[in-house]
ZADO-1210 file (C-alpha; in nm, 4 decimals, padded with zeros to 6 digits):
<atoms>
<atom x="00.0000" y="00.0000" z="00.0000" code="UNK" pos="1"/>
<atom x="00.1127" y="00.3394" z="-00.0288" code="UNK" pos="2"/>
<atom x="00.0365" y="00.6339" z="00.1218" code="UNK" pos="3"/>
<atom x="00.1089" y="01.0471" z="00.2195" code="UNK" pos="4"/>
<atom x="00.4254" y="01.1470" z="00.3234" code="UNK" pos="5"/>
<atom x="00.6301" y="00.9311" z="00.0861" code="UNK" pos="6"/>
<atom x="00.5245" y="00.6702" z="00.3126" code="UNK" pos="7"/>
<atom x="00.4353" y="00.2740" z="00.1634" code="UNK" pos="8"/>
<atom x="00.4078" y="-00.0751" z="00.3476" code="UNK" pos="9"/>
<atom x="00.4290" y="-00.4368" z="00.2978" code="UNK" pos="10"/>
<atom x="00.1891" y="-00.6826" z="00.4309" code="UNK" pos="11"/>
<atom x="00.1701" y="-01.0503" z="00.4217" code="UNK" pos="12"/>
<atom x="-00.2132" y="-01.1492" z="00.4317" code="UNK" pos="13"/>
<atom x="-00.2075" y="-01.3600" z="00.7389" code="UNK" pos="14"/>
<atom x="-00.1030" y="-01.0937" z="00.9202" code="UNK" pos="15"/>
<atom x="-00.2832" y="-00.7691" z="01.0148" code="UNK" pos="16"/>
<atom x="00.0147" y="-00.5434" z="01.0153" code="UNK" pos="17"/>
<atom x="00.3013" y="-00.4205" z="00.7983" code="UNK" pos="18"/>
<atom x="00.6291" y="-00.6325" z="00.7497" code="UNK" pos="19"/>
<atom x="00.7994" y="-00.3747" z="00.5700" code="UNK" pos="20"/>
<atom x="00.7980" y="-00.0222" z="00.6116" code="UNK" pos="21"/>
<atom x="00.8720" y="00.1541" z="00.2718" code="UNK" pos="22"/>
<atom x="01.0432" y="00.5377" z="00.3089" code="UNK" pos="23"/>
<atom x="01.0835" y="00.7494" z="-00.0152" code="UNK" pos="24"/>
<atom x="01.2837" y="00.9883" z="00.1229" code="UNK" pos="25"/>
<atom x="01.1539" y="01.2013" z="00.4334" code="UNK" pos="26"/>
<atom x="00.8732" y="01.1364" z="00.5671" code="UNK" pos="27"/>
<atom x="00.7825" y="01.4750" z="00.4757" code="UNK" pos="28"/>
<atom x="00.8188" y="01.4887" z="00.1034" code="UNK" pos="29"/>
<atom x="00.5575" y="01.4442" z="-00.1364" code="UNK" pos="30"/>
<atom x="00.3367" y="01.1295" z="-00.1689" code="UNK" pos="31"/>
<atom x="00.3592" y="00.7945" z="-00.3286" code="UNK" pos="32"/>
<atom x="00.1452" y="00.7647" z="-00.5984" code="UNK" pos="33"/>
<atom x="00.1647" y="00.4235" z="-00.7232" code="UNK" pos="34"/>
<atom x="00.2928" y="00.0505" z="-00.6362" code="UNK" pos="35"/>
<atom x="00.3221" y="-00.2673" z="-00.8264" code="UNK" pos="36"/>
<atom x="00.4985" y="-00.6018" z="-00.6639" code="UNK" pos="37"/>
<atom x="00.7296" y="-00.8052" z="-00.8294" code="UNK" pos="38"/>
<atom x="00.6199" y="-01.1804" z="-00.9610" code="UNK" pos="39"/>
<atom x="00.8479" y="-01.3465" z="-00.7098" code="UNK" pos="40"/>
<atom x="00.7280" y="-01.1388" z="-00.4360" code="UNK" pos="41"/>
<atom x="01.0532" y="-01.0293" z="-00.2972" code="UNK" pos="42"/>
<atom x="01.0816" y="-00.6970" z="-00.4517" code="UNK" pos="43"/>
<atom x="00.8352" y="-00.3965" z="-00.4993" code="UNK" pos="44"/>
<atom x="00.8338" y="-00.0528" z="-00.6651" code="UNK" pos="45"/>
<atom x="00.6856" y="00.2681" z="-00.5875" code="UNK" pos="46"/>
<atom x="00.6582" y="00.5906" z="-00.7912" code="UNK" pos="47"/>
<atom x="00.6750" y="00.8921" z="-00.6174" code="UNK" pos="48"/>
<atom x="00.5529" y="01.2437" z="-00.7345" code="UNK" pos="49"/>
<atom x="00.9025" y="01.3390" z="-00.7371" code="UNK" pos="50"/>
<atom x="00.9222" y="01.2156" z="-01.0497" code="UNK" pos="51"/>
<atom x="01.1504" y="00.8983" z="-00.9257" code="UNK" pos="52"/>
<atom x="01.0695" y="00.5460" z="-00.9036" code="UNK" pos="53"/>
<atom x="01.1885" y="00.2902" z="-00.6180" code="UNK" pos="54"/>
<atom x="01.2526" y="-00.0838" z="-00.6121" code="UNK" pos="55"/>
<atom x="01.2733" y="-00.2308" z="-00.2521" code="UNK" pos="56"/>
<atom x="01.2951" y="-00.4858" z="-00.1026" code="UNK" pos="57"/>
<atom x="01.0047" y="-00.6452" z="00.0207" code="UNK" pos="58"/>
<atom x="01.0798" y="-00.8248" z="00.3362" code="UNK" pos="59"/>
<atom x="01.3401" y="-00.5606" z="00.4385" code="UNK" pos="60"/>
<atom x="01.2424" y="-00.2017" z="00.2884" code="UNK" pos="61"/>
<atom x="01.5443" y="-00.1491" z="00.1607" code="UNK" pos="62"/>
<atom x="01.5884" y="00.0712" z="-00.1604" code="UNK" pos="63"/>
<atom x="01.7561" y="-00.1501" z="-00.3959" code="UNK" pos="64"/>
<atom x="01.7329" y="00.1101" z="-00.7108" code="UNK" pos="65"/>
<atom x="01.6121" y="00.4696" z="-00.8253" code="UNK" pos="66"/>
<atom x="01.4692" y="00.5279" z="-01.1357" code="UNK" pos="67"/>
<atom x="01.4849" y="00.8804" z="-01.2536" code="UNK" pos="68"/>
<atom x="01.1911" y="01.0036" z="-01.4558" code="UNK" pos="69"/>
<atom x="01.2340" y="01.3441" z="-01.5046" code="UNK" pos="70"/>
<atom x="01.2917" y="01.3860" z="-01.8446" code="UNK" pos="71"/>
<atom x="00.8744" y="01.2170" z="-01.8884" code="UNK" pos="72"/>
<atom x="00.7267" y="01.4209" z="-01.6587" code="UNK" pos="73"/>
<atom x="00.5614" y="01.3082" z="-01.3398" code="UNK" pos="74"/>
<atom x="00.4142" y="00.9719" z="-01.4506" code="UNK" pos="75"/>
<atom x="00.1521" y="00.8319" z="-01.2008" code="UNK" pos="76"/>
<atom x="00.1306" y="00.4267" z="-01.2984" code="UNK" pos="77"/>
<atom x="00.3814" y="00.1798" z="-01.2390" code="UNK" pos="78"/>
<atom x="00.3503" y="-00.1791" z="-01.3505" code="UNK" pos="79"/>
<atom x="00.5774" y="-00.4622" z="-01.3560" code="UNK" pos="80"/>
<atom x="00.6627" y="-00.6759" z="-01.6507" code="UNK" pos="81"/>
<atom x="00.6986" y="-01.0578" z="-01.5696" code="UNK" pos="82"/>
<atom x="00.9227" y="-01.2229" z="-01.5054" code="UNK" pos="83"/>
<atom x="01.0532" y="-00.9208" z="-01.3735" code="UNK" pos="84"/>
<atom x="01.3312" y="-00.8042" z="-01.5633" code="UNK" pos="85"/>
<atom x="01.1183" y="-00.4576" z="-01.7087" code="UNK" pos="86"/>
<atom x="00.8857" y="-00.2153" z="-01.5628" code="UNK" pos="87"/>
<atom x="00.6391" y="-00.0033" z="-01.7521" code="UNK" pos="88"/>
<atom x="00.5464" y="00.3807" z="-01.5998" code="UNK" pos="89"/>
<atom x="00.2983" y="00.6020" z="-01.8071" code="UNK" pos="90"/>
<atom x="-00.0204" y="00.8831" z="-01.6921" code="UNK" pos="91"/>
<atom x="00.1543" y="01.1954" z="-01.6746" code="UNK" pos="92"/>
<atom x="-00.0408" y="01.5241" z="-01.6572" code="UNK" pos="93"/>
<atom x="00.1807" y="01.6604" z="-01.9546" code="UNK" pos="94"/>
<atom x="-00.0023" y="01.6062" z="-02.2775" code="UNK" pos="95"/>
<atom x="00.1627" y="01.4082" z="-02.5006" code="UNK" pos="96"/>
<atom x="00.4424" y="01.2466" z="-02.2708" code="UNK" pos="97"/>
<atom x="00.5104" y="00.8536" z="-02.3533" code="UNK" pos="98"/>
<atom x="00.5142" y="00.5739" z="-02.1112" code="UNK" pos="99"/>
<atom x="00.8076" y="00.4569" z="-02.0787" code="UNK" pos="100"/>
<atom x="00.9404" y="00.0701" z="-02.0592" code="UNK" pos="101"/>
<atom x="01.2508" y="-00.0024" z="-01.7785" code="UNK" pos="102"/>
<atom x="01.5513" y="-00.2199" z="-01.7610" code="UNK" pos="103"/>
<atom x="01.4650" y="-00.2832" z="-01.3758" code="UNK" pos="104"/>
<atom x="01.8489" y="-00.4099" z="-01.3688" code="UNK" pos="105"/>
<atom x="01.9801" y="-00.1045" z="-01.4347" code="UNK" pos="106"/>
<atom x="01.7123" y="00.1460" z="-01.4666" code="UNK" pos="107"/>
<atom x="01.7702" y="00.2288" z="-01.8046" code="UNK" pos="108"/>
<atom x="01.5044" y="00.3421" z="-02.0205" code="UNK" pos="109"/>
<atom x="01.4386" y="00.0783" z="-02.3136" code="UNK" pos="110"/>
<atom x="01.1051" y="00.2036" z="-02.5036" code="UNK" pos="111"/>
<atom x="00.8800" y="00.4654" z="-02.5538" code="UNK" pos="112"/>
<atom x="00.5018" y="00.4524" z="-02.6252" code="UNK" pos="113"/>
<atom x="00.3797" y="00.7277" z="-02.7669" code="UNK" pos="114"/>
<atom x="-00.0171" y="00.8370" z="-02.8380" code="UNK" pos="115"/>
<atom x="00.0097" y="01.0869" z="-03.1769" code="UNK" pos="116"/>
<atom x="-00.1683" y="01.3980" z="-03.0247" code="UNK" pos="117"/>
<atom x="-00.3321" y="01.2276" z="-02.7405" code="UNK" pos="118"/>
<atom x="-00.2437" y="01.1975" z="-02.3825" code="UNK" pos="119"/>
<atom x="-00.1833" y="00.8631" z="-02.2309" code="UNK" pos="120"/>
<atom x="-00.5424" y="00.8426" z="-01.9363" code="UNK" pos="121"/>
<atom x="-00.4864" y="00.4619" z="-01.8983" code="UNK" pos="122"/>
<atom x="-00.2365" y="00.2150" z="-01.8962" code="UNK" pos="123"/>
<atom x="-00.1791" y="-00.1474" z="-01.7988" code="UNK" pos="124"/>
<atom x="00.0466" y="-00.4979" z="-01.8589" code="UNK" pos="125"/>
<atom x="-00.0482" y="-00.8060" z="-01.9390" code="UNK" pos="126"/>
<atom x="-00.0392" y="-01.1337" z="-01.7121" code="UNK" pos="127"/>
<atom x="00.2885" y="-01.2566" z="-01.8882" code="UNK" pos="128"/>
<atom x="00.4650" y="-00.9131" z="-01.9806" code="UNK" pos="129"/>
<atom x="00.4199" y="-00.9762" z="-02.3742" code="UNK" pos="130"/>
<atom x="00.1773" y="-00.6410" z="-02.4239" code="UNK" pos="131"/>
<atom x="00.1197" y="-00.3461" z="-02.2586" code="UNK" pos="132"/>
<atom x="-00.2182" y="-00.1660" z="-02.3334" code="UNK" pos="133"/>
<atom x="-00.2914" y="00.2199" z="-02.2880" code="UNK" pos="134"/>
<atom x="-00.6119" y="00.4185" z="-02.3300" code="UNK" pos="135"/>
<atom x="-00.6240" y="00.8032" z="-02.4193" code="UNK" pos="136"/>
<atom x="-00.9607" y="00.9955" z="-02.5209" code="UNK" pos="137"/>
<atom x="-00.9423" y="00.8812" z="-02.8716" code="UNK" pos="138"/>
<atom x="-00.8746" y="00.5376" z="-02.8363" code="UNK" pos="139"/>
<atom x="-00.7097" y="00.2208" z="-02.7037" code="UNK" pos="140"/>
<atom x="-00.3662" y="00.0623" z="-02.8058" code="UNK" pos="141"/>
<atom x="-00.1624" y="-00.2280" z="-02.7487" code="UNK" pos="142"/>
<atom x="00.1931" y="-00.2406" z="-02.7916" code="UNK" pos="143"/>
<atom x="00.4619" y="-00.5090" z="-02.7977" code="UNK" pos="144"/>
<atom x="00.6476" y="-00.4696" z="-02.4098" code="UNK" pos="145"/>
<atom x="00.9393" y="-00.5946" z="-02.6330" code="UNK" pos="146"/>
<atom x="01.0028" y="-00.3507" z="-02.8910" code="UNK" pos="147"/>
<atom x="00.7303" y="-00.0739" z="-02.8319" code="UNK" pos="148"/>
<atom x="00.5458" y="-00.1655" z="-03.1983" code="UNK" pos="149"/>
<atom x="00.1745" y="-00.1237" z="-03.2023" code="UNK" pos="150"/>
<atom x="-00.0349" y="-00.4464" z="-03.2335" code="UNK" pos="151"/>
<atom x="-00.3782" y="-00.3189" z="-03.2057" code="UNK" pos="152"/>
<atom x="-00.5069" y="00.0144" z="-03.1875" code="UNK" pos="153"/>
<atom x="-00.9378" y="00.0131" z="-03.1283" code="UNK" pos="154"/>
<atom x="-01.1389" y="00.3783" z="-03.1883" code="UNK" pos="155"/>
<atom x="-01.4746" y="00.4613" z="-03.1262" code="UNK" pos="156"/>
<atom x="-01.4777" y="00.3665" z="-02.7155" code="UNK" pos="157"/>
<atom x="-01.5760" y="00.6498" z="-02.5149" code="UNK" pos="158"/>
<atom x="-01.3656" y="00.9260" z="-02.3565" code="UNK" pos="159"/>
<atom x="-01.4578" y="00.8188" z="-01.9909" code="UNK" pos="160"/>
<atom x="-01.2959" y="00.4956" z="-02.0867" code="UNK" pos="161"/>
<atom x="-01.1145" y="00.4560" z="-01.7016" code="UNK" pos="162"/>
<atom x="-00.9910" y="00.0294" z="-01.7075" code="UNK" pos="163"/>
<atom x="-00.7892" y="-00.1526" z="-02.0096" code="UNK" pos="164"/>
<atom x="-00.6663" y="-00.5205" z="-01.9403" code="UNK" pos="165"/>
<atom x="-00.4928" y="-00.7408" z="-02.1856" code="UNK" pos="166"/>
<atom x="-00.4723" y="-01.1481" z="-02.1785" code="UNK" pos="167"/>
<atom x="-00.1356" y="-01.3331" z="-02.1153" code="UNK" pos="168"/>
<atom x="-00.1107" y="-01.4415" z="-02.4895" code="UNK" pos="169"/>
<atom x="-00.1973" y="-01.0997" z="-02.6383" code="UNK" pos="170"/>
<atom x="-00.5384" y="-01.2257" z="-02.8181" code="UNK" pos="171"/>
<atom x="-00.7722" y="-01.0544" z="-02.6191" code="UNK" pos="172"/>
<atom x="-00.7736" y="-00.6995" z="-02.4791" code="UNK" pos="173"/>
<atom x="-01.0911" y="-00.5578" z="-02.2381" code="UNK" pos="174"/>
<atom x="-01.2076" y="-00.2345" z="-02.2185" code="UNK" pos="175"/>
<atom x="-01.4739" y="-00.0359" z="-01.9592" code="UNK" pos="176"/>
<atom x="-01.5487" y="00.2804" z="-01.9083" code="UNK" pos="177"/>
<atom x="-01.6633" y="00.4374" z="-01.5603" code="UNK" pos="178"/>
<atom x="-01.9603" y="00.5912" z="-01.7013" code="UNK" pos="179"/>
<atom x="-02.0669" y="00.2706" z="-01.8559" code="UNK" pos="180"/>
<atom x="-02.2437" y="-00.0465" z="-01.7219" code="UNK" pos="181"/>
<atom x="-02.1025" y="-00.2624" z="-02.0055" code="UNK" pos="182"/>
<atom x="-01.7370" y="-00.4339" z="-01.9974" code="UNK" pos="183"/>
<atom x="-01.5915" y="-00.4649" z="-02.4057" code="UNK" pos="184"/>
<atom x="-01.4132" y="-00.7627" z="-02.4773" code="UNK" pos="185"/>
<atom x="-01.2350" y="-00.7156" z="-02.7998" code="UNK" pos="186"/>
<atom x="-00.9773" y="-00.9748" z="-03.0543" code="UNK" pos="187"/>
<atom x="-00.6684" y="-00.7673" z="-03.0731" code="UNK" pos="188"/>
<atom x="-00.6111" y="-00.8526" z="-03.4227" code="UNK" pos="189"/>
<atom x="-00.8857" y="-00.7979" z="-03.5806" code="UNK" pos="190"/>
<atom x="-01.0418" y="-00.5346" z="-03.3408" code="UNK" pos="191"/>
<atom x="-01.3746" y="-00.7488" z="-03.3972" code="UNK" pos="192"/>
<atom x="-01.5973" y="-00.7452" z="-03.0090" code="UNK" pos="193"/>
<atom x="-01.5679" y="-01.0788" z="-02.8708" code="UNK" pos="194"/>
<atom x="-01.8202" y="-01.0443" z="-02.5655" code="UNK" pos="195"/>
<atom x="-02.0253" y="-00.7748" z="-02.3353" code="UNK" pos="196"/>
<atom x="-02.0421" y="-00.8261" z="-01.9807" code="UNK" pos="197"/>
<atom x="-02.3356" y="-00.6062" z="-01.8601" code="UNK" pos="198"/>
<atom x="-02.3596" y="-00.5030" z="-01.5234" code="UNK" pos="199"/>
<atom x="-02.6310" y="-00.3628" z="-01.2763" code="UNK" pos="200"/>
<atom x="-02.4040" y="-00.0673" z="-01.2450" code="UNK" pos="201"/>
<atom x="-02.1157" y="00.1700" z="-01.3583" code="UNK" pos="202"/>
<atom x="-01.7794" y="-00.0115" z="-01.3263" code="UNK" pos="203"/>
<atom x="-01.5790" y="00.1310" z="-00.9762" code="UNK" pos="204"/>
<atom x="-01.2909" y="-00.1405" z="-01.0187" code="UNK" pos="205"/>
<atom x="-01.1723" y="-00.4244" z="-01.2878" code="UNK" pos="206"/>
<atom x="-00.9058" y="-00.6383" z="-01.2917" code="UNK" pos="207"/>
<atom x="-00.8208" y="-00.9018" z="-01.5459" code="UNK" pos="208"/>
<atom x="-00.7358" y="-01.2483" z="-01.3851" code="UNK" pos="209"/>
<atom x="-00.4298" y="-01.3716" z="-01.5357" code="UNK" pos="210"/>
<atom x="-00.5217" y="-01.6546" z="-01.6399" code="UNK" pos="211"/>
<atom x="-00.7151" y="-01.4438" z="-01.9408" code="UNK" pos="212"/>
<atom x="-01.0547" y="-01.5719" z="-01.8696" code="UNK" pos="213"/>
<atom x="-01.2063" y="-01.4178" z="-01.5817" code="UNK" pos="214"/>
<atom x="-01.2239" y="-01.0815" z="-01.4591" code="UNK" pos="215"/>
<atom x="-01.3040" y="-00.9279" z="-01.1037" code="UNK" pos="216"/>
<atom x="-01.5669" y="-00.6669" z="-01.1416" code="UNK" pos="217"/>
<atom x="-01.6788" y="-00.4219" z="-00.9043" code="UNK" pos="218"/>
<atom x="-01.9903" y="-00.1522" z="-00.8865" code="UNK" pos="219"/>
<atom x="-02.1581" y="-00.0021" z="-00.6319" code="UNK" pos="220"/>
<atom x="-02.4257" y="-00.2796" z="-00.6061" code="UNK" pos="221"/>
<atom x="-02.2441" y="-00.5859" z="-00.6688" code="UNK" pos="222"/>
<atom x="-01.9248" y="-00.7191" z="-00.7039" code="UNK" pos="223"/>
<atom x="-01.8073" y="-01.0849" z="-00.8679" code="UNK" pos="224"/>
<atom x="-01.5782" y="-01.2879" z="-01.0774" code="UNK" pos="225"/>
<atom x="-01.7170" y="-01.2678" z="-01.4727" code="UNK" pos="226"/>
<atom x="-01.6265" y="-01.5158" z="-01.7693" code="UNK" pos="227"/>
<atom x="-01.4771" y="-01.3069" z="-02.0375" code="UNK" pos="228"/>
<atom x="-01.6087" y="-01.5814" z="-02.2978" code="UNK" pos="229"/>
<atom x="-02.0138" y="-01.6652" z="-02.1842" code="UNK" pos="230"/>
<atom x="-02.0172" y="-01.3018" z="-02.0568" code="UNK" pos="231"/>
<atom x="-02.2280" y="-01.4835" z="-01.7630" code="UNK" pos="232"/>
<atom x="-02.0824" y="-01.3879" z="-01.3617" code="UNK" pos="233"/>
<atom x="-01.9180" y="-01.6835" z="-01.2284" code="UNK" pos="234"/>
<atom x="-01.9371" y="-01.6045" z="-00.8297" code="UNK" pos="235"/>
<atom x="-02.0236" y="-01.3190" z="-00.6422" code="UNK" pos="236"/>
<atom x="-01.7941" y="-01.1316" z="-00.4236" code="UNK" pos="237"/>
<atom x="-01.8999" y="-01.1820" z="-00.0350" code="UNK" pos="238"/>
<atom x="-01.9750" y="-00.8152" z="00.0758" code="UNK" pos="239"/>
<atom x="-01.8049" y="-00.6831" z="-00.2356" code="UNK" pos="240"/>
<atom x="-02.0536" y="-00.4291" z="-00.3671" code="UNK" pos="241"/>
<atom x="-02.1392" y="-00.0943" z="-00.2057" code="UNK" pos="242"/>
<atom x="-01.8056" y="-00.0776" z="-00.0634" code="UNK" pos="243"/>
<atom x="-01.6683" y="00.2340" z="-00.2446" code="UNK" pos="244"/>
<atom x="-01.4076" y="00.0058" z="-00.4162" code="UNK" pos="245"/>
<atom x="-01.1483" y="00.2478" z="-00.6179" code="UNK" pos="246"/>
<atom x="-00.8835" y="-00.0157" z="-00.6863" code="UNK" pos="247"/>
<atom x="-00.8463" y="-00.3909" z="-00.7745" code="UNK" pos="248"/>
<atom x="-00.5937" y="-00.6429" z="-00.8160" code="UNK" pos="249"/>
<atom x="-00.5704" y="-01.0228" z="-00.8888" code="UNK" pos="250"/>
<atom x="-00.2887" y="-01.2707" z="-00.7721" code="UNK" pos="251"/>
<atom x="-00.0223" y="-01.4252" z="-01.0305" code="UNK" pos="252"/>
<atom x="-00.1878" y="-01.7536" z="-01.0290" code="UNK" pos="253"/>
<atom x="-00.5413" y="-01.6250" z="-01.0707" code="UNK" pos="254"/>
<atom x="-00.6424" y="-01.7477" z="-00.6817" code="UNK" pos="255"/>
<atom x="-00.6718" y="-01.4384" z="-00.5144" code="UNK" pos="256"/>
<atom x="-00.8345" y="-01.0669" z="-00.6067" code="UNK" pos="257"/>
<atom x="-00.7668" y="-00.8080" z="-00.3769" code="UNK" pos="258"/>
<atom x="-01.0011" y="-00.4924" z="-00.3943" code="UNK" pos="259"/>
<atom x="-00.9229" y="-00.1220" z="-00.1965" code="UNK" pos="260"/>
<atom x="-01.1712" y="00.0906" z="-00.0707" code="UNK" pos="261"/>
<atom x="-01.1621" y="00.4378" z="00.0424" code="UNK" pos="262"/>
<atom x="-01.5291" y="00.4215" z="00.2526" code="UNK" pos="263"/>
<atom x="-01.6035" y="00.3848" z="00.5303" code="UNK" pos="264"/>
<atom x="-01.2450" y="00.2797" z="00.6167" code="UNK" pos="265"/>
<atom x="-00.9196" y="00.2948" z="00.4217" code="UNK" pos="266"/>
<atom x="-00.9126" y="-00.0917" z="00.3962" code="UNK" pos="267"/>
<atom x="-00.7868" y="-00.3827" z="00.1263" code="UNK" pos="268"/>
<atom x="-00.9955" y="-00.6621" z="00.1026" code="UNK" pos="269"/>
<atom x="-00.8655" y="-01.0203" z="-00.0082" code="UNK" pos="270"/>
<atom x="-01.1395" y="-01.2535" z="-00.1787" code="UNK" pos="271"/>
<atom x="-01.0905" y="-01.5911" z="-00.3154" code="UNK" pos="272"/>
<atom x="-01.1566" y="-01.5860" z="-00.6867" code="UNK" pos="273"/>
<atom x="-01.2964" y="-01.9096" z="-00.7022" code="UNK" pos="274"/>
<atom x="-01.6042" y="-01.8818" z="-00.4570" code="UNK" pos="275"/>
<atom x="-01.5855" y="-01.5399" z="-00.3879" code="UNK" pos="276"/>
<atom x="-01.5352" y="-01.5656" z="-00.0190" code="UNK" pos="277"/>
<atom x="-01.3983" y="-01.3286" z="00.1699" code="UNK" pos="278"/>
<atom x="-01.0469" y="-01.4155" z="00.3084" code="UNK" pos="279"/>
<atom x="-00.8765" y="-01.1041" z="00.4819" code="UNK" pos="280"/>
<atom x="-00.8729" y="-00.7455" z="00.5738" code="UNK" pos="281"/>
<atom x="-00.6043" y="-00.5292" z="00.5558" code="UNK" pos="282"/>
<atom x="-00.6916" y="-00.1960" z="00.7560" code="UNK" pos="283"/>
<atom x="-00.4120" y="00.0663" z="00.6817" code="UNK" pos="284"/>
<atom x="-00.2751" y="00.3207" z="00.9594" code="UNK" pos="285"/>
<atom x="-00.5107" y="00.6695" z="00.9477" code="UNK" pos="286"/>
<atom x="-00.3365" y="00.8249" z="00.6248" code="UNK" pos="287"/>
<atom x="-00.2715" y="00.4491" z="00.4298" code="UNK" pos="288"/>
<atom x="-00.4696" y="00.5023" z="00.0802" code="UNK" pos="289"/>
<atom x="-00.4647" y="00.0942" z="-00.0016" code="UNK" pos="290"/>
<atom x="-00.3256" y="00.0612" z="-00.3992" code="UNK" pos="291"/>
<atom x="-00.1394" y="-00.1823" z="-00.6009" code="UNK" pos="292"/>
<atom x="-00.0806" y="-00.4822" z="-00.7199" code="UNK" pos="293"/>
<atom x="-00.0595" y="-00.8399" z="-00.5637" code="UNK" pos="294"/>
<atom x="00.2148" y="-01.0909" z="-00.5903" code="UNK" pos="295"/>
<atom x="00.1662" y="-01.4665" z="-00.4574" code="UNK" pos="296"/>
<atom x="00.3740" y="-01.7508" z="-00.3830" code="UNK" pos="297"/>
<atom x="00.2787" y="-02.0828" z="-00.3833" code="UNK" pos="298"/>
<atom x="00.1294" y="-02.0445" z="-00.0422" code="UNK" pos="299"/>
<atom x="-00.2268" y="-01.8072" z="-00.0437" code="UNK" pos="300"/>
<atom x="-00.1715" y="-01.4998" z="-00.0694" code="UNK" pos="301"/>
<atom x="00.0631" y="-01.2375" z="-00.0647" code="UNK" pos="302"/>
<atom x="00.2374" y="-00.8789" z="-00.0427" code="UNK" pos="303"/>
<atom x="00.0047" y="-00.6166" z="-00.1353" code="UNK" pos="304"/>
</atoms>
């Protein structure tokens, strides 16, 4: 989670508090604005609004290595590229500034993906680190993580479009807006609609499992795990709607979604993606704003 203050934490889901404490600088300095964990769970990274981004170590909190980002502007999205070797940072406020692809060896900059007069709203990775897929108000790409190419480029979604997810093998890229009640599955290749997955209401939270055939989905009324393919909700989340949920996230091996909620209490919550049943809470110090990504192990669950 990270937080105010340049302040972030580690926690392991069987526990209820912190086993890292994460400190970007002074306490005092400006905020963390994003996290993402690494796929073998040791490592993490947070991006600051100081336009630098920090891998740790996740069991100690120590900074292993800066990324400068200054010359993009302050990005505010971090995401890790399995296995782990690359990171992907994008969103800046600056119109027109790329995201940018990492070396997270040696922090060099490797690619740039660039909208052509758009701004970058939206970006995300997929499962296996193949694709990376952004969203700007006049459309959606997807781009090779491996040489920045474009493999798909969709128009005609709307402006509000707010959550992008691509599958592990590339195929498949999903698309929902937060104005919408309708989740757009789309065939990269041929930009043809696959499926709709209609809900009750507009979308707070989606996340793409990686396995590339579910998706958590989360409104104000209800909340559940959704087959991309049928279109038809698969199991509902215990207590997952009308929870104010701003953020979600799904384990590496598909068995866990974790969802973060700003109201009534700063809290993460960690379902089972199977059933749906509730498994943890992770209540944050006053100050925590719960974000990020989960990585697992082979044991449930995970650093958030």
């Amino acid at each position: 989670t990270v937080g105010s203050g340049g302040l972030g934490a580690v926690w392991d889901c069987g526990s209820p508090r912190p086993v890292a404490e994460l400190r970007h600088g002074d306490a005092d300095r400006a905020p963390l604005l994003a996290v993402a964990a690494f796929p073998d769970g040791d490592r993490v990274v947070t991006l600051g609004a100081g336009r630098t981004a920090v891998i740790w170590s996740s069991s100690t909190g120590e900074a292993l290595q800066v990324l400068d980002l200054s010359e993009f502007g302050e990005h505010t999205v971090v995401r890790v590229l399995p296995p782990g070797d690359r990171l992907v940072t994008g969103v800046s406020y600056m119109f027109e500034e790329p995201a940018v692809i990492w070396s997270a060896s040696d922090g060099s900059a490797l690619h740039k993906l660039r909208h052509v007069d758009d701004t970058i709203r939206i970006l995300e990775a997929s499962p296996c680190g193949r694709s990376v897929v952004t969203a700007g108000r006049r459309g959606v790409s997807v781009w090779s993580a491996s040489d920045g190419r474009v493999l798909g480029e969709f128009r005609g979604h709307p402006k509000t479009t707010s959550f992008v997810a691509v599958s592990s093998g590339g195929e498949t890229a999903v698309i929902a807006s937060l104005l919408s009640e309708a989740i757009v599955v789309r065939d990269v290749c041929s930009g043809g609609i696959r499926q709709q997955l209609r809900m009750m209401d507009h979308v707070n939270a989606f996340v793409l499992l990686p396995d590339g055939t579910r998706a958590a989905v989360f409104t104000d009324l209800d909340a559940g795990i959704w087959d991309i393919s049928s279109g038809q909700q698969l199991a509902p989340s215990e207590g997952g709607g009308g929870t104010m949920v701003h953020d979600a996230a799904a384990s590496s091996n598909s068995e866990v979604v974790v969802a973060c909620s700003i109201y009534p209490v700063k809290r993460a919550t960690v379902w089972e993606a199977a059933t749906g049943r509730r498994l943890q809470e992770l209540v944050g110090e006053d100050g925590w704003a719960p974000a990020g990504h989960v990585s697992s192990t082979a044991t449930p669950p995970c650093a958030v």
